[in-house]
C-alpha positions in Angstrom: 10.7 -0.1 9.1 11.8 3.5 7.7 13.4 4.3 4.7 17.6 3.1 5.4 17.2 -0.2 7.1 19.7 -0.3 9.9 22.1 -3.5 9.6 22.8 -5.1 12.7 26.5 -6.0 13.1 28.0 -7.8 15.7 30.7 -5.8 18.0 34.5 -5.8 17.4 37.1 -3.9 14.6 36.7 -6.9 12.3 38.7 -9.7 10.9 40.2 -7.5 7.7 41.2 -4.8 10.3 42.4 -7.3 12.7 44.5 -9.1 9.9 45.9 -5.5 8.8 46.8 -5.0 12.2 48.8 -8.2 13.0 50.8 -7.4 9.1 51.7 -3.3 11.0 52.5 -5.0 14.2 55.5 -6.9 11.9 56.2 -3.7 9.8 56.2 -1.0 11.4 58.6 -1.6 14.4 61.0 -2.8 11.2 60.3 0.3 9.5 60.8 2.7 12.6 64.0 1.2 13.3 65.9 0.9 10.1 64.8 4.6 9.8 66.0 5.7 13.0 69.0 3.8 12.0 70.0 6.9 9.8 70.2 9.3 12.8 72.7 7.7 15.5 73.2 10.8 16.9 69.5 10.5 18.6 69.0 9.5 22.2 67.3 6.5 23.7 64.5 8.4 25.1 64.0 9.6 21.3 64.2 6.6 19.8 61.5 5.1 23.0 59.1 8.2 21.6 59.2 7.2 18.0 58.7 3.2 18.7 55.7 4.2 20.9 54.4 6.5 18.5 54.3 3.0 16.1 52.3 0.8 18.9 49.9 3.5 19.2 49.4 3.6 15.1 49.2 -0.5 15.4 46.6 -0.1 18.2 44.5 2.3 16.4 44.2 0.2 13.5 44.1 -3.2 14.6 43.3 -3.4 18.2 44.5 -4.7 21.1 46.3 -8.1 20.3 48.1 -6.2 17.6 49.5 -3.9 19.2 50.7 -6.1 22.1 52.7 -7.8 19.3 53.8 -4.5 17.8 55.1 -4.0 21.5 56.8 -6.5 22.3 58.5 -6.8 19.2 59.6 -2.8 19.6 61.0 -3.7 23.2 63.2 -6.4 21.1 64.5 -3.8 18.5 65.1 -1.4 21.1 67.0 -3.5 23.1 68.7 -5.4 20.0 69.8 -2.0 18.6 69.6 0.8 21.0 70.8 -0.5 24.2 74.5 -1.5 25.4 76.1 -4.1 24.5 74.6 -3.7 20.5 74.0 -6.6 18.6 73.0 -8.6 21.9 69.7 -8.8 23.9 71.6 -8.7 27.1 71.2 -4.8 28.8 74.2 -3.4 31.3 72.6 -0.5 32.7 70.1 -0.9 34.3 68.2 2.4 33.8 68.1 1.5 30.1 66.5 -1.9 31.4 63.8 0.2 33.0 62.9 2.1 30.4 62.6 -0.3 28.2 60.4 -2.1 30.6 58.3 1.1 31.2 58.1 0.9 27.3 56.9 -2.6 27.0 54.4 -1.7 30.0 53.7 1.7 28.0 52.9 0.2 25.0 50.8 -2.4 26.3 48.6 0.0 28.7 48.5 1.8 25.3 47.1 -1.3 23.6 44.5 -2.3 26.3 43.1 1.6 26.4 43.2 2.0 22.3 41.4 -1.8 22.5 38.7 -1.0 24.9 38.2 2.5 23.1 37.4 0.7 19.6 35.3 -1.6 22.2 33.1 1.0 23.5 32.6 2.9 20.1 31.6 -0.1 18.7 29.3 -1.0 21.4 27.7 2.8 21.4 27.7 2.4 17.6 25.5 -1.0 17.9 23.6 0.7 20.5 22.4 3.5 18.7 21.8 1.5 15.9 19.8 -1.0 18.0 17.6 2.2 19.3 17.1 3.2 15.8 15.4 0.0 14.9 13.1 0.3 17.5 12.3 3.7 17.1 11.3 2.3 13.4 9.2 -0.4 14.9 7.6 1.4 17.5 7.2 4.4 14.0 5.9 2.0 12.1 3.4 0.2 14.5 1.7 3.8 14.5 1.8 5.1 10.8 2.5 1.9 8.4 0.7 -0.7 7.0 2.9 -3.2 5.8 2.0 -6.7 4.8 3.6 -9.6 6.9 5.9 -10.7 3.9 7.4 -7.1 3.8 7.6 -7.3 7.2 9.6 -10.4 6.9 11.7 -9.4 3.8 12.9 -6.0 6.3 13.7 -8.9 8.9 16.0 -10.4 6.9 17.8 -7.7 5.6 18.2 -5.8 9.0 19.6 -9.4 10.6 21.4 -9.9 7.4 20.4 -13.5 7.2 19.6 -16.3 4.7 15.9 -16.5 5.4 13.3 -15.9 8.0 9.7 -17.7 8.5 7.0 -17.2 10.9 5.6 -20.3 12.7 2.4 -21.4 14.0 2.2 -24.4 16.7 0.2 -26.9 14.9 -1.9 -28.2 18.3 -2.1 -26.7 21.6 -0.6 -29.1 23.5 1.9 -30.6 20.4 5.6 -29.0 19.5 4.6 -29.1 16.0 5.1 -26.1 13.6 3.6 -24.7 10.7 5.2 -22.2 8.2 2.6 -19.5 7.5 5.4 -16.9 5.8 8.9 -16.9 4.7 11.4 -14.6 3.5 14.5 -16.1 1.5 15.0 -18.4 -0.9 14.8 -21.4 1.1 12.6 -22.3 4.2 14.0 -22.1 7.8 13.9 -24.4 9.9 11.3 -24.7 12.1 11.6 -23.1 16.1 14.3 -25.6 18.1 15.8 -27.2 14.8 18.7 -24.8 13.8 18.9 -23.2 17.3 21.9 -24.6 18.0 23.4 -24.0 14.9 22.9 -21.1 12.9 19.2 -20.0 13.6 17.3 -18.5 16.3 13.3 -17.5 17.1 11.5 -15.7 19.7 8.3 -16.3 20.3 5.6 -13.4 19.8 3.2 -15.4 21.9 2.7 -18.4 23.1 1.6 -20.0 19.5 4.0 -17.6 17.3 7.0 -17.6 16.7 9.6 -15.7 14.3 12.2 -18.1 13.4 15.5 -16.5 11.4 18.3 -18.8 9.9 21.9 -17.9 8.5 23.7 -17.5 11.5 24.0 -17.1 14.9 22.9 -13.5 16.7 24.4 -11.7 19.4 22.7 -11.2 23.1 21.6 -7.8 21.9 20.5 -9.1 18.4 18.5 -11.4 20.3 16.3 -8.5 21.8 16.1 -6.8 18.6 14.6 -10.1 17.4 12.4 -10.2 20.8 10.6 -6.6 19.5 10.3 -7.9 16.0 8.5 -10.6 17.5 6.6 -8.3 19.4 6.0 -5.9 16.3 5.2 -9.0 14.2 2.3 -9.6 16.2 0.8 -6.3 16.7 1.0 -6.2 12.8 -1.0 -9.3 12.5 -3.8 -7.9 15.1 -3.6 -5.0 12.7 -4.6 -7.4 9.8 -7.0 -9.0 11.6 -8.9 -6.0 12.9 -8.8 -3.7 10.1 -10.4 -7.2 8.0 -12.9 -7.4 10.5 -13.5 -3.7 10.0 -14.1 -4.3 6.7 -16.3 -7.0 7.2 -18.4 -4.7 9.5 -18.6 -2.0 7.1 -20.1 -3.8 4.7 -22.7 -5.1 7.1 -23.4 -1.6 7.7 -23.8 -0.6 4.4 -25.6 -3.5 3.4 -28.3 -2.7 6.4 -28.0 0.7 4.8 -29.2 -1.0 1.3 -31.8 -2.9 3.0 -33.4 -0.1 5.3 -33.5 2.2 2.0 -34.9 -0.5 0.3 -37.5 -1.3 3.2 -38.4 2.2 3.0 -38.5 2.3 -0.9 -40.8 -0.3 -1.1 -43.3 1.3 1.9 -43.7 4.9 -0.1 -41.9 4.8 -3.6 -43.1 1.1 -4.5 -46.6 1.2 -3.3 -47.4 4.9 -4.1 -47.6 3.5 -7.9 -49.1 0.4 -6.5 -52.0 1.7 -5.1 -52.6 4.0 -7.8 -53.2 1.0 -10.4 -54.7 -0.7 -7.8 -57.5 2.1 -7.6 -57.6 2.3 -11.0 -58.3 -0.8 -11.8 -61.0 -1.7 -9.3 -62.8 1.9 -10.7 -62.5 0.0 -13.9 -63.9 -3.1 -12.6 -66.9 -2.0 -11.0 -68.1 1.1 -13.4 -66.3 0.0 -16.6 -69.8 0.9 -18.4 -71.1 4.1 -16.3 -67.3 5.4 -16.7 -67.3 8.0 -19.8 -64.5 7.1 -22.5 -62.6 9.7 -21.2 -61.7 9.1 -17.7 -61.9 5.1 -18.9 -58.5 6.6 -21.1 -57.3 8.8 -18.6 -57.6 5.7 -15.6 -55.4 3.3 -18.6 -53.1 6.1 -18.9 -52.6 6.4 -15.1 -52.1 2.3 -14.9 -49.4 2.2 -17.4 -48.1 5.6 -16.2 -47.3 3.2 -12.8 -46.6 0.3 -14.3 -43.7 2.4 -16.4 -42.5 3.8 -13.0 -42.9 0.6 -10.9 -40.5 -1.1 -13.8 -38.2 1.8 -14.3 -37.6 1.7 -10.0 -37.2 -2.3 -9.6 -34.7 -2.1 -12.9 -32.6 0.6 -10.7 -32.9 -2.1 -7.8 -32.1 -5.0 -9.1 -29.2 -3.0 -11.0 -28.2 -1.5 -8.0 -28.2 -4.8 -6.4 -25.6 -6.2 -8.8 -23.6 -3.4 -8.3 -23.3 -3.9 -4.8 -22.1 -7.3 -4.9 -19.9 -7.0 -8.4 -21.4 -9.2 -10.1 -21.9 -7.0 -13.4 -19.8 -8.1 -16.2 -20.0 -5.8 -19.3 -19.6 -7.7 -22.7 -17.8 -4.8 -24.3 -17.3 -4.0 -27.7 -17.0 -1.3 -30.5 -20.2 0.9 -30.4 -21.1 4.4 -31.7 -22.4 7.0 -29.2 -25.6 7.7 -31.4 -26.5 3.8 -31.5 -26.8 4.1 -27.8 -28.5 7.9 -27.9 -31.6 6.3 -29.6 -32.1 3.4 -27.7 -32.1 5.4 -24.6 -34.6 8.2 -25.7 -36.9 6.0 -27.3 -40.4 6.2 -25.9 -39.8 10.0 -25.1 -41.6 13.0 -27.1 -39.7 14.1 -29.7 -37.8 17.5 -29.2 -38.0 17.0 -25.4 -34.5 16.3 -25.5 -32.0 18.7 -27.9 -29.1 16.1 -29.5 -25.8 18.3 -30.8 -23.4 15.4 -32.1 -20.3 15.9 -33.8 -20.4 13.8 -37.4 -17.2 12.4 -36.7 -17.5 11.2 -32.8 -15.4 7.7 -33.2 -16.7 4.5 -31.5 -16.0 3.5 -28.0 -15.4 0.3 -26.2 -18.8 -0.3 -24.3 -21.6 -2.6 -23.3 -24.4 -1.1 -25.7 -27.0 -1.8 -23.0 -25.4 -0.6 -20.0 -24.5 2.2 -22.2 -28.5 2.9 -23.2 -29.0 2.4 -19.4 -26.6 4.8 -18.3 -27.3 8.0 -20.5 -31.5 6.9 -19.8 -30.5 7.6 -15.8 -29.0 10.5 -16.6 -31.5 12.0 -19.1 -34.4 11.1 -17.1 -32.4 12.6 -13.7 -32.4 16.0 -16.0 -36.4 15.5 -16.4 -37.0 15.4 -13.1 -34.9 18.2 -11.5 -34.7 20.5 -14.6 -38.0 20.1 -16.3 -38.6 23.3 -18.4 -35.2 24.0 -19.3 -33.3 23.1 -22.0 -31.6 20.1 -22.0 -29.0 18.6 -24.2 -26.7 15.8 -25.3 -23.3 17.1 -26.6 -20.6 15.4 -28.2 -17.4 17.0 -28.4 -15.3 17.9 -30.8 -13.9 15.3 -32.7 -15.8 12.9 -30.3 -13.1 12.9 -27.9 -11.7 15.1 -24.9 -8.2 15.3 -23.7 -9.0 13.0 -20.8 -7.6 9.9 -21.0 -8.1 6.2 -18.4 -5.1 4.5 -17.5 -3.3 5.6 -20.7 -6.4 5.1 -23.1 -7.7 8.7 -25.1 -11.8 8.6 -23.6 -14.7 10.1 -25.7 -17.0 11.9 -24.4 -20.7 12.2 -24.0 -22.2 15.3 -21.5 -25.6 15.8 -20.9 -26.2 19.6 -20.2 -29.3 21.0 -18.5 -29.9 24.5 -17.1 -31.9 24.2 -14.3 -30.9 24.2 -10.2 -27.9 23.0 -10.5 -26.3 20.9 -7.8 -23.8 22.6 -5.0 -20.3 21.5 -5.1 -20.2 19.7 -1.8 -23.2 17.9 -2.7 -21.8 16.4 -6.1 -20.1 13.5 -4.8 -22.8 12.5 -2.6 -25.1 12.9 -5.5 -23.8 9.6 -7.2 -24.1 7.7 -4.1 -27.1 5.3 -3.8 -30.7 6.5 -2.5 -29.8 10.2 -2.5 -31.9 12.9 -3.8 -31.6 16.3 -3.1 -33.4 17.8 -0.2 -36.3 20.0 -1.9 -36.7 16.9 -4.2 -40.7 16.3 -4.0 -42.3 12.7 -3.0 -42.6 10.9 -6.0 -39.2 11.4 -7.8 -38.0 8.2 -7.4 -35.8 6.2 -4.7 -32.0 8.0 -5.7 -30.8 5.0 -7.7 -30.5 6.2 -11.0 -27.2 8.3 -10.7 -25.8 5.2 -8.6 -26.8 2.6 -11.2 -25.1 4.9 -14.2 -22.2 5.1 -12.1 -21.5 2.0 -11.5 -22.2 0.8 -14.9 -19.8 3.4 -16.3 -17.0 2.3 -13.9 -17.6 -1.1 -14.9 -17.2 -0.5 -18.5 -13.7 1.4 -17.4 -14.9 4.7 -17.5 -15.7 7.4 -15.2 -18.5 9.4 -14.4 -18.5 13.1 -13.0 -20.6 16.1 -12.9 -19.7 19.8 -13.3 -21.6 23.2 -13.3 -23.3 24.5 -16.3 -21.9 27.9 -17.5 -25.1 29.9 -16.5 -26.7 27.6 -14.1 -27.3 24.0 -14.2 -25.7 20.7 -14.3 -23.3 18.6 -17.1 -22.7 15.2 -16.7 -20.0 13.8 -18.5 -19.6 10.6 -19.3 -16.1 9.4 -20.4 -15.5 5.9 -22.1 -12.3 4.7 -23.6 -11.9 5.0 -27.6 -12.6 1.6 -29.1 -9.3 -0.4 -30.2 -11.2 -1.6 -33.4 -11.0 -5.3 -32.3 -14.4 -5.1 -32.1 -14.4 -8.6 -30.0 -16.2 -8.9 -26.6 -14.1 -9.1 -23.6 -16.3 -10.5 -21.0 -18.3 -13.3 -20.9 -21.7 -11.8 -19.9 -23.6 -10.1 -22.2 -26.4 -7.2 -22.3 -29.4 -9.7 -22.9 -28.3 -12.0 -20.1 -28.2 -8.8 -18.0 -31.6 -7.6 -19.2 -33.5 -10.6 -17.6 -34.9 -10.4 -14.0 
């Protein structure tokens, strides 16, 4: 329901404004004649005007039945005080007796149109009111999502009621019910219990049913309930569809996974498998006629494959835990350069440039996922921007102005000057077996940004990319600044992650 929940009140002036009236209906015709008492020079007909002028003040305020009081008792006064003989309720003339008969008659027709008035208003007032509430459900069915508890807590404060419950039939042929959701602090009753007392339900279909307890509604509360019902269980059809979009989604992106993989394995898996596999079998059958040359170069070429066959099932089997969140980083206080090293070891020296600040403070971070992460990203650099320079910066101070949920991050970018990467493709970029278009065969199967990613965000960082001043791409990797506990805060750790 919108903003301003609409409270549902039940018609009538009230029993304050009722009780007001009734004390007026006493005081005011006392009032208006010991006042008029001071001018005895007035005439009946004035003094008729001025005690009418009363019953329409009483009716105003309190209603019918108050005024009818306040009329009566005026006719009383008038005749008491006003009419011949004085002192006496007994009237000689009789055109004084008719006017104060057209009085009490006045005051009365007064009473019944001032009544029926404050009827009507209150009846347009609960009607607007009631089409404002639907208008909010029938909103609300189109633009919000709200759980089924809010739903329920809005229930109970639009009814103004001590608690509300939705019920389930418990067997299709039994009158049993089951609470499934409540609002309130204690349970209603279940459907047909408190209907008779100070409950009510209406059934959303023929196995729901939204039960309210506190008191007892009105006709027209009653169909307001009826299209909560109604709302209820389009809400719940909501729920159910938008989880069973979900669940289809991830079937879809899981046949995604497995068709890339499928198609991995046909060209990027057995490219380097059929190249050792040649190799070998050259090996094999002219090990002795082979000169000590090509014998080196055909060893080189094996464990050229066997490095990229490892280096593309690590990205799968990494990606794979991704994918199903089952990577647990065992974090803890590490240095940016610890992780530098591991992850360019095994390269030739100088191929990448390294421009650290002395004074880059630790980070909280899994050190192997962290080696992992910058290794993705280094050798994604290789690949696309070979020739160019390419270099790890720290920044100054070791950290940026960034910050993750509150926490200062330090940052790591990786800055090469080749292609580059177009703006619309950067997001896409990170996603799993992507590569860009003019990529050649043999690059790889588009894991390697997706794994870093991943692990990043698991560590509680973040990941992005941005343009190189001059043409390339910077990665920058942001990690929070270590809290100097030093203590691991998961329960898996690196080597338990490093196994197959």
């Amino acid at each position: 329901m919108a903003r301003g929940i609409l409270r549902i009140r039940s018609g009538g002036l009230g029993r304050a404004r009722t009780a007001v009236g009734f004390v007026l209906a006493v005081f005011i015709p006392v009032l208006t004649t010991t006042v008029m008492s001071f001018a005895p020079d007035l005439n009946f007909a004035t003094h008729v005007l001025v005690h009418l002028t009363g019953v329409m003040a009483v009716a105003f305020i309190g209603g019918l039945w108050p005024a009818v009081l306040a009329a009566i008792l005026d006719s009383l006064l008038l005749n008491y005080f006003e009419t011949e003989p004085v002192g006496t309720f007994r009237i000689n003339d009789p055109q004084i007796l008719f006017a104060v008969l057209v009085f009490l008659g006045a005051g009365i027709a007064v009473s019944l149109v001032v009544g029926l008035s404050a009827k009507r208003a209150q009846e347009a007032s609960y009607a607007r009111a009631e089409a404002a509430t639907l208008l909010d459900l029938a909103r609300n069915a189109l633009v919000e999502d709200d759980t089924i508890a809010a739903f329920l807590d809005k229930v109970r404060e639009t009814f103004q009621v001590r608690s509300v419950g939705l019920f389930t039939r418990t067997s299709r042929t039994g009158d049993g019910w089951e609470l499934q959701a409540q609002s309130g602090e204690s349970p209603p009753q279940p459907p047909g219990s408190a209907e008779s007392g100070d409950g009510a339900y209406e059934m959303a279909d023929t196995r729901t049913a939204l039960m309210v307890s506190g008191r007892t509604l009105t006709a027209g509360e009653r169909r307001l309930l009826a299209a909560h019902a109604t709302h209820l269980l389009l809400l719940r059809q909501r729920h159910a569809l938008q989880l069973k979009l979900k669940a289809t989604a991830k079937l879809a992106e899981g046949n995604s996974i497995r068709t890339s993989i499928l198609n991995a394995v046909s060209h990027d898996l057995r490219t380097p498998l059929a190249g050792i596999k040649l190799a070998v079998t050259a090996l094999q059958r002219q090990k002795r006629r082979l000169p000590e040359d090509i014998r080196d170069e055909m060893l080189h070429t094996i464990d050229s494959y066997a490095d990229r066959l490892d280096s593309l099932v690590g990205n799968l089997l990494d990606m794979s835990r991704i994918s199903s969140g089952s990577t647990a980083p065992l974090t803890s206080s590490v240095t940016w350069r610890d992780a530098i090293e591991d992850a360019l070891r095994g390269l030739p020296e100088g191929a990448i440039r390294i421009d650290l600040a002395p004074d880059m403070p630790a980070i909280d971070a899994d050190l192997g996922m962290l080696e992992r992460v910058i290794a993705n990203i280094v050798e994604n650099a290789l690949k696309y921007a070979a020739g160019s320079d390419i270099a790890i910066v720290g920044a100054a101070n070791g950290a940026g102005v960034a910050t993750i949920e509150g926490r200062r991050c330090g940052e790591l970018r990786i800055v090469d000057h080749g292609q580059g990467v177009a703006a619309a493709d950067v997001i896409a970029m990170f996603e799993p077996f992507q590569r860009l278009d003019d990529a050649p065969a043999g690059l790889g199967i588009g894991l390697g940004l997706a794994v870093a990613k991943g692990f990043t965000e698991a560590m509680g960082g973040q990941l992005s990319a941005e343009p190189t001043p001059g043409g390339g791409l910077t990665v920058v990797i942001r990690l929070p600044l270590s809290t100097g506990d030093g203590n691991p805060r998961h329960a898996l750790g690196s080597e338990e992650r490093s196994e197959p």
